[in-house]
N, C-alpha and C positions, 0 to 999 in steps of 0.2 A: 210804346207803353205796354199793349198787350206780350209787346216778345219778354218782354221783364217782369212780369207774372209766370210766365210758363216755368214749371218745374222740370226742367229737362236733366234727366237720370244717365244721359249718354256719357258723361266723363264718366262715372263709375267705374274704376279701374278693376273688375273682376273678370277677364279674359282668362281661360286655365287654372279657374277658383276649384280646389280639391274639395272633396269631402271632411266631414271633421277628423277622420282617423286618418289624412296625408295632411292636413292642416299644420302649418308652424307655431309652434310651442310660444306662447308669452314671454320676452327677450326677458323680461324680467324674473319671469319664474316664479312672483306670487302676485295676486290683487291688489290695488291698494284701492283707498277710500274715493268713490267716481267723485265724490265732489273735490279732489283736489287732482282731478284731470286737467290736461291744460284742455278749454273747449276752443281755441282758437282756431283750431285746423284737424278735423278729423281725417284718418289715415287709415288704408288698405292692410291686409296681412305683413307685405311686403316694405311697410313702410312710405309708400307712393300715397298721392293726396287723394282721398274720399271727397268730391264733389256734389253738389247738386247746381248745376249752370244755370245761374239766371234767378238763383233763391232770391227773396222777398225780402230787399234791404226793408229794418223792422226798426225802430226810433227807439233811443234808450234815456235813461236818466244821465244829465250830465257830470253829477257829483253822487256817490254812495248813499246811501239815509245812515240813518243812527241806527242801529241795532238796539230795539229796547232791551232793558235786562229787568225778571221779576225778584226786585228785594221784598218789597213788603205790598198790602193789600192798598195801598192809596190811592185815590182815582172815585170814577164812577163806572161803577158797573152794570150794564143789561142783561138782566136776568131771566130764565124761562123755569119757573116754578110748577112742573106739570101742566103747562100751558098756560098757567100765568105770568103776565108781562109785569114786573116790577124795577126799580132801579134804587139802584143800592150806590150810597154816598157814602165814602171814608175818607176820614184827614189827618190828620195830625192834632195829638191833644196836649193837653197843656203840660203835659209832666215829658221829660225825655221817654221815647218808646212806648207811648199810648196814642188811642185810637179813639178815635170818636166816629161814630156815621149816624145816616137815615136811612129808613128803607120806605120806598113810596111803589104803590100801582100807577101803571099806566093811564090804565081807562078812569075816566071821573068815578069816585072825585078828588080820585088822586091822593088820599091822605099821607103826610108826612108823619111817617113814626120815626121816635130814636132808637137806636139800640141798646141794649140792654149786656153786660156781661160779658163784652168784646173783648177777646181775646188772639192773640197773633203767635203764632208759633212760629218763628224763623225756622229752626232746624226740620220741620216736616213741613214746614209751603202751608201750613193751616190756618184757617179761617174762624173764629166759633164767635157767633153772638145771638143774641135771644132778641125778640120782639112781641111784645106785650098789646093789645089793643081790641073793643069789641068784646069783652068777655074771655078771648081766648089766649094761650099764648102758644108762641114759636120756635123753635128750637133748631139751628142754621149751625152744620159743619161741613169745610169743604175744605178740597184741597187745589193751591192754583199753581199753574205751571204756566211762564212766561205769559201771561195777562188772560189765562184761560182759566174756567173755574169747572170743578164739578163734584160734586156733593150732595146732601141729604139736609132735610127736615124731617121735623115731627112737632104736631099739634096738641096742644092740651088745655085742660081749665086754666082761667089765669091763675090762680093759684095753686097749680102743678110745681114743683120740684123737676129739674129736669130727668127726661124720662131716661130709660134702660137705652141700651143702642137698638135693641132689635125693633122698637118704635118708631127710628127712625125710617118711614118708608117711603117719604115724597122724595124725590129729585128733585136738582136745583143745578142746572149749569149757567155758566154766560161767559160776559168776555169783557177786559177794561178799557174803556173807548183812552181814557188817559193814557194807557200805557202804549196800547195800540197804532193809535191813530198821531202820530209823532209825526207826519207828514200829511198833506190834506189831497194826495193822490197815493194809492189810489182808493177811488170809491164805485161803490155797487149799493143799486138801492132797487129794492122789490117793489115795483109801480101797480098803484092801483087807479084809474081812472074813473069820472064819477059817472061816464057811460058804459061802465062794464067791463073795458077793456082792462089785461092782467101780462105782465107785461117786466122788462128789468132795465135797469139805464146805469151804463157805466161810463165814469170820469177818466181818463189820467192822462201824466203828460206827457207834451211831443216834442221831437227831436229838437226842436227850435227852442223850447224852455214854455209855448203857450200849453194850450189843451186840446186835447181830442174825445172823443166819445162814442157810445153806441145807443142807442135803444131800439127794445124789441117787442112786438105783444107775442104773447105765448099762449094765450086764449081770454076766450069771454066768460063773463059769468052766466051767458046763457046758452051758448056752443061747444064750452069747456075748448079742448086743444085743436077743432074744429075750426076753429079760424084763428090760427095760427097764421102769424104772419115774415116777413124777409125782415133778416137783422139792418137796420140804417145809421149811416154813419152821421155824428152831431154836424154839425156847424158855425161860423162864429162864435165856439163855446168862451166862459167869460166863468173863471169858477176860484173862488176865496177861500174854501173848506166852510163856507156860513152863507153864502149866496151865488145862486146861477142863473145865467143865462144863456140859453143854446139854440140853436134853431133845428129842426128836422123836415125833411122831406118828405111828403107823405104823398104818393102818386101827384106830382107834380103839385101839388099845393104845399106851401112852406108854412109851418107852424112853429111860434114863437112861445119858447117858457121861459117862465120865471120863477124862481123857488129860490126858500129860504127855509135853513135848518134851523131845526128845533131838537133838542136831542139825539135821538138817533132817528129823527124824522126830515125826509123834506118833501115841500108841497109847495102847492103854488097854483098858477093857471097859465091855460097855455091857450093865446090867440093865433087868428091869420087873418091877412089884409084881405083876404079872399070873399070872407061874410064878416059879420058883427059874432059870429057865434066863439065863446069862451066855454073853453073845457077845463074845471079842478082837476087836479092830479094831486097825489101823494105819495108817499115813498117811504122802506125801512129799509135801515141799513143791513146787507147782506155780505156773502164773502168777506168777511172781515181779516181772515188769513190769506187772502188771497193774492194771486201774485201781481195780478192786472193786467191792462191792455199791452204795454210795452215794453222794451227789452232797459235793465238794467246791469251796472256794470260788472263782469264775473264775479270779484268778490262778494260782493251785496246779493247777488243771488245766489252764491252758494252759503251765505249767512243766513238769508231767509228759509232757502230748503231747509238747513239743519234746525233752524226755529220752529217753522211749522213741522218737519218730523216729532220735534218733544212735543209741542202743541198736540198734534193728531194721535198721538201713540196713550196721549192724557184724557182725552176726549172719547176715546174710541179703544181702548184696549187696556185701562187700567194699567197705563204706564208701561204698556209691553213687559212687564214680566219673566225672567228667565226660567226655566223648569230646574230643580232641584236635582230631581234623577229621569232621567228615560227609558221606562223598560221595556223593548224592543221585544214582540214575539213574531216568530215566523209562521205561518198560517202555511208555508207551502213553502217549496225553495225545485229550482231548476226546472221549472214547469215550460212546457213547449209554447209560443207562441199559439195565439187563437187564429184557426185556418179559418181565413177566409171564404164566405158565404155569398156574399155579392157586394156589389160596388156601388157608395154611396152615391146619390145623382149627381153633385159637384166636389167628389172628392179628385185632387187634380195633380198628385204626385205620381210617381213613377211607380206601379205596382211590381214590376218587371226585378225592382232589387229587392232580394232576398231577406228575411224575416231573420236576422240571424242574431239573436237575441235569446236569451231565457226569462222565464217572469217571476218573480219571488212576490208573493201576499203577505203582507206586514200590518200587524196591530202597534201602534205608540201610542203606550199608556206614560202620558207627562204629569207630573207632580208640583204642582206650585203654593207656596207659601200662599195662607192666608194672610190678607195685608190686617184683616181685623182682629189677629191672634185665635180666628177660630182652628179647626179639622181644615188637615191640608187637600186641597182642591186636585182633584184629575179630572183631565181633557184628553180625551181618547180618539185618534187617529187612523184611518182604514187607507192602507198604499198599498198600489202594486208599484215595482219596481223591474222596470226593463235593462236587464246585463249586456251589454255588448259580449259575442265568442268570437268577436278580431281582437286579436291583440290592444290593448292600450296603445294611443301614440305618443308620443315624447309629451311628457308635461301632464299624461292623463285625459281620459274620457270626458268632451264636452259636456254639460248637465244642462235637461231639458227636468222644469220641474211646470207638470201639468195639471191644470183644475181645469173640473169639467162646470157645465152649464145648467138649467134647469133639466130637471128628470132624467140627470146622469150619473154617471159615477167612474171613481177611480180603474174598472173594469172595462166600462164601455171607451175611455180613452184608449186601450189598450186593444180594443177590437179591432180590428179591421173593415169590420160591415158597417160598423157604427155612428150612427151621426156626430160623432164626438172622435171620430178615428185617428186625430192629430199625435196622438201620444204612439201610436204605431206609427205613422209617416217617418217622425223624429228619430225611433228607437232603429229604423230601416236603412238612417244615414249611419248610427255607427254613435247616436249619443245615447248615454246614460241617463235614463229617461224614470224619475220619479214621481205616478200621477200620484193626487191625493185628494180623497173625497170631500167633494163640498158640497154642503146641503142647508137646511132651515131647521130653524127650534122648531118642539113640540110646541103644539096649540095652543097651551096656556100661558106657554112662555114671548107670544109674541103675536095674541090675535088682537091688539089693539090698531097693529099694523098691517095686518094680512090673513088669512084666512084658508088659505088654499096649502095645498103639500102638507095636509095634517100626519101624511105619514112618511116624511123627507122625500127623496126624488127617486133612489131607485134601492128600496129595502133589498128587492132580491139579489141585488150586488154587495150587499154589505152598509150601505146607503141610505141609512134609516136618517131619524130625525138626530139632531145633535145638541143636546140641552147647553142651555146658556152654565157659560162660568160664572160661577156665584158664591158668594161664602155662604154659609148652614145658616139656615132659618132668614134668609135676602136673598132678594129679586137681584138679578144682573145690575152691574151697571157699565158695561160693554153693550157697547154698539155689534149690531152683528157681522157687520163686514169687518169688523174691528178682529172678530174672532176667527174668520175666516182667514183671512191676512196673517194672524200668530198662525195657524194651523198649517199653513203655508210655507211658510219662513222655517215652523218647527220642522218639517219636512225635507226642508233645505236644508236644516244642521244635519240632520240625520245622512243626506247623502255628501256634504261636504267632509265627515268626517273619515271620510274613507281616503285610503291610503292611493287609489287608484282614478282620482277625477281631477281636472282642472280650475281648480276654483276663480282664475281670470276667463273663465268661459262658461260662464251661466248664463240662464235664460227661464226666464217666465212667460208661461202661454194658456189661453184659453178662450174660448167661446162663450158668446152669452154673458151670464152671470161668471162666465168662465174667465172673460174679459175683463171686467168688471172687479174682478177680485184679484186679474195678473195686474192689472193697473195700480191697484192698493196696494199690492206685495211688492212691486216695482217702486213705487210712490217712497214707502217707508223703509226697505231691504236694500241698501246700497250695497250688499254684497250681490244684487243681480245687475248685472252688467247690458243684459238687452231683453226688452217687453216687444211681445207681441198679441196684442188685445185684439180680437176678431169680434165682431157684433158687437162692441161697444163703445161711442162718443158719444151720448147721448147728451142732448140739454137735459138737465135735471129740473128744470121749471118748467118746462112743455111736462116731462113725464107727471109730476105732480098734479097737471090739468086732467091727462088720460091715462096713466098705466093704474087699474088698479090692481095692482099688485107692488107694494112696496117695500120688499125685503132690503132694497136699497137705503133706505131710510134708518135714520140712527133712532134709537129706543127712545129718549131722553130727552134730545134736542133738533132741531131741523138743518140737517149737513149745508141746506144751502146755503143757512146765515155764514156759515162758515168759512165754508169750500167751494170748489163746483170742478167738474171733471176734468177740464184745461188744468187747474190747479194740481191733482195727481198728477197729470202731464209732465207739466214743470217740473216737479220733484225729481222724476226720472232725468230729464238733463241736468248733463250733457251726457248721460247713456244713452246707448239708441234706444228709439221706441219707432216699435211698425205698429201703425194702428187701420186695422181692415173694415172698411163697409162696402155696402152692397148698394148699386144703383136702384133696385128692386126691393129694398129692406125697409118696412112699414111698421117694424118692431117699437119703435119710439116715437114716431113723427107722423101727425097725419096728413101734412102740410103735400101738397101737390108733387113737390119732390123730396124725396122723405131725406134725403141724403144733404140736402140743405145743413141744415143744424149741425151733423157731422164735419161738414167746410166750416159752418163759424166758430164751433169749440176749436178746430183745429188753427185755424187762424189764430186763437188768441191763444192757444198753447204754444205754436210760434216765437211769442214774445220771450214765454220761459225757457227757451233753446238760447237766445241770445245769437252772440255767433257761431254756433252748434246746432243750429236749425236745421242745416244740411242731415244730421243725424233723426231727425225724426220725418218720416214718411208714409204717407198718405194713400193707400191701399186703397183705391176706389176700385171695387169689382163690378163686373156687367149681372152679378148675382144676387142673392138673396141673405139671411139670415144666416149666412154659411162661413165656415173656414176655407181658406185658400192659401195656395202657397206658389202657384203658376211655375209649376215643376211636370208637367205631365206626361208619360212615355208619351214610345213613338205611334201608338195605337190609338192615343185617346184625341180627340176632336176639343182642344181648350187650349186657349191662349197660354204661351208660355212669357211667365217674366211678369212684373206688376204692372199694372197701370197705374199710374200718379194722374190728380185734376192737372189741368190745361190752364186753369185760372185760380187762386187760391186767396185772392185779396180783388178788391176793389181795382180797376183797370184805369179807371178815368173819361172813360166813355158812356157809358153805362154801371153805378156804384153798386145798383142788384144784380148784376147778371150773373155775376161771378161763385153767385151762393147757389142758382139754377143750372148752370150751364151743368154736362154733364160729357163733357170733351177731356178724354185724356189720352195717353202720350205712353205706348207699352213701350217697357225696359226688358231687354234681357236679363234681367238681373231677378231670380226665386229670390223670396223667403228665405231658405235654405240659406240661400250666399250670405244675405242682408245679415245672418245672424254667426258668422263665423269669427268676425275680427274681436279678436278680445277688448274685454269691459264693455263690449256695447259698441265699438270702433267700427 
């Protein structure tokens, strides 16, 4: 049992792996879209089978689900009205192609109002109805993309005329459990117990056709992420999409629940034969896009990733938007490499090959159509770009596009001394290397959320604050990572468009927030073929308890209901993705072994690998809050080649140990190599 958990990286067929500029050319000679890879069998340069021996047979759905499609507004939807919880009823009205609904609060007493003024615009996905009640009235337009909403209100006298648009200034997103939830797996629900504990419990189904499950506490309401605890696996679970029963282990005592939905609620109470003592519990539904515990079948999840890419790009980036025109200034052109000063403490490539590269400073000033008919919008972009002086080889310059972390910038990627020095490592192998600055809004524009970096992360680099995209006289309504991810991507056209790169060999990377953003640009850009996230798997429910700093966080709405990190994961397969943490990295977790949470994202981002699992791997370093690449001359004192956990799933001996153990298995096999086979292969 245990030898069948082990990830053992030894088939990896990379013996006499070149660098990218002796690298062979993509047989094909262009990209095509990764989700219509075959994921059945990943494969070497050469064509030879990409292994991982002994990968984690992972349960799948036995028949496809239905692909929703969004025609019209019908359903019920949950809504987060600047932090009000409401739900919104629409149906069908008596005339062909009318609407009727309600809209009601959550919390008592609950009033049911009608709508008023309903209105449906097929050809723009629009939403418009008014609501009357209390003296005041409401004023509701939004636009929905595949059962996601997001939109504006505005307030006024009940006998107000509807207002101007620039009145409009609440938010209003949600999601339609009708249109959504078309299958009763999978589910995710934000637990709250009525002793404090805080906590998330997910459903779905197992290879046999029953159910499987998780729960977790992520903190207390009096220790916050302080007692955090090991993710546990359900038990005799028994689940209908309207009632469950499961059991959980909790340090050898078995506790039994019981719950019953309510909306987008479930509760219940949960006994053990142990004492007489009975615990309420309750729950909201969360991940709603999400992909789930287990593997389904290629199709279905490549229908889902392209769903949730329109979903997330509508949520989170104003529909991704194209730029109009891009005017390209050069700030410097053929600048010498930055000489190195001294040697980060775990920087761990080969310093010994030469810098032979030039560096170009670039402004991209992008131009985007106002969606509201105002003054057209620029979003202005700070790059250095690294040239390779070796010749191109057949097919073109691999692309390394780089974002840096907090309190960095597109320069310090570029340094060598620098804590952020990856963007030189890359540029030393011989790729074409585009970092691009990522940073945070000004203060006003985002202290609801955060508070710190009032004046972006590193001004003296060019690395100032980045004001939100917004039409004239309105607040954003982009998520920030939303923006960072376009700025990303926008960076990518820019180098894709050159006459001299391989566009089947891209690649996104960074640190930190640097991480965290290659993951969203990987997530959503299927023109990147392999991610390599360093410092970031983070549980996003633990951080909610202790990080406070939450740039991560969407403006509008809370990513968790939505999403959750595993979820970006997924999207990326069947490209590779190397995702790096550190056995000593206490950046996210305060939990004893901080690297825990890192193995249970990954385990359940597993699922969305399907049978392409072998393609994402598990960077567990002996280090800290750092990049690695376990490439190191012959002078430096560091392991060469990655280490992968030893244990990545429940063994059957012990079902926690597997999230503590801290046992892995070094591969001769750099970063480096991991990232050479085209599309991500």
């Amino acid at each position: 049992m245990l030898a069948a958990m082990r990830v053992a990286l030894a088939t990896l067929v990379l013996m006499g792996c070149a660098d990218p500029a002796g690298a062979p050319a993509d047989p094909s000679g262009a990209a095509s879209t990764a989700d219509k890879e075959d994921a059945s069998a990943a494969t070497g340069p050469d064509g030879s089978p990409l292994s991982i021996e002994g990968a984690q047979p992972i349960g799948g759905y036995a028949t496809p689900m239905e692909e929703p499609r969004s025609d019209n507004p019908i359903g019920t939807w949950y809504l987060n009205t600047d932090g009000v919880r409401q739900t919104l009823r629409i149906t069908s009205g008596s005339e062909a192609g009318s609407y009727r609904g309600t809209l009601s609060l959550e919390a008592p007493p609950s009033t049911v109002y009608p709508l008023s003024a309903l209105a449906w615009e097929p050809a723009a996905a629009r939403l418009r109805f008014r609501v009357d009640g209390e003296g005041t009235r409401r004023w509701f337009t939004a636009d929905l993309v595949e059962g996601t909403m997001m939109g504006r209100f505005a307030i006024g006298d009940i006998r107000d005329d509807e207002p101007v648009a620039t009145r409009f200034r609440g938010h209003v997103t949600g999601w339609n459990a009708t249109l959504l939830d078309r299958d009763i797996v999978p589910r995710t629900f934000d637990l709250r117990w009525e002793d404090g504990r805080r906590g998330r419990l997910q459903i779905d189904r197992a290879p046999d056709g029953g159910f499987v499950g998780t729960m977790k506490v992520h903190a207390t309401e009096r220790n916050a992420a302080l007692d955090e605890e090991e993710q546990r696996d359900l038990s005799s679970v028994s689940w209908d999409g309207s009632t469950l029963s499961a059991d959980v282990d909790d340090r050898g005592v078995t506790w039994h629940y019981e719950g019953a939905v309510r909306g987008r609620t479930l509760s219940g109470l949960a006994t053990t034969t142990a004492s007489t003592a009975t615990v309420a519990w309750s729950g909201v539904r969360a991940e709603v896009l999400g992909h789930g515990m287990t593997a389904r079948p290629p199709a279905t999840q490549a229908a889902w990733r392209e769903r949730v890419r329109r979903q997330l790009r509508h949520m989170m980036m104003g529909d991704d938007p194209r730029p109009t025109a891009t005017r390209v200034t050069v700030l410097s052109a053929g600048a010498p490499p930055i000489a190195i000063r001294n040697v980060p403490g775990e920087r761990d490539d080969d310093l010994a090959r030469p810098q032979a590269y030039t560096l170009t400073e670039l402004q991209l000033d992008h131009t985007l159509d106002d969606a509201r008919g105002g003054p057209a919008i620029t979003r202005r972009s700070h790059v250095y770009m690294a040239t390779p002086t070796t010749p191109a080889p057949p097919g073109g310059y691999p692309v390394v596009l780089a974002v840096n972390g907090h309190w960095g910038s597109a320069r310090q990627m570029m340094d060598p001394s620098s804590y952020y020095w990856y963007g030189d490592g890359y540029a030393r192998r011989g790729y074409l290397v585009v970092a691009v600055d990522i940073s945070h809004r000004p203060y006003a524009e985002r202290a609801a959320l955060y508070t710190d970096l009032p004046g972006g992360d590193d001004p003296a680099s060019g690395n100032g604050p980045h004001p939100a995209i917004a039409s004239a006289g309105f607040d954003t309504d982009w998520a920030e990572d939303g923006e960072r991810a376009w700025d990303a991507s926008r960076a990518l056209d820019f180098a894709l468009a050159r006459p001299d790169v391989n566009a089947a060999r891209v690649m996104v990377t960074g640190l930190s927030l640097g991480g965290e953003v290659a993951t969203i640009a990987g997530a959503l850009d299927p023109r990147i073929g392999t991610v390599v996230a360093a410092g970031f798997s983070p549980d996003l429910n633990v951080m909610t308890f202790r990080a406070p700093h939450f740039c991560w966080q969407w403006q509008h709405a809370d990513v968790r209901e939505y999403v959750e990190v595993s979820d970006y994961h997924a999207m990326i397969a069947p490209r590779r993705l190397v995702v790096e943490t550190g056995r000593g990295d206490p950046t996210y977790s305060n939990f004893r072994v901080p690297f825990a949470s890192d193995k249970q994202v990954l385990r359940r981002a597993r699922a969305g690998f399907g049978g392409a699992a072998d393609r994402l791997v598990h960077y567990l370093h002996p280090g800290g809050h750092t990049y690695r690449v376990g490439d190191p001359g012959a002078d430096v004192d560091a392991p060469h080649g990655v280490s992968v956990p030893a244990l990545i799933a429940p063994d059957g001996l012990n079902p926690l140990a597997w999230q503590t153990d801290g046992a892995t298995i070094q591969r001769r096999v750099t970063v480096f190599d991991l990232t050479l086979w085209p599309r991500g292969r």
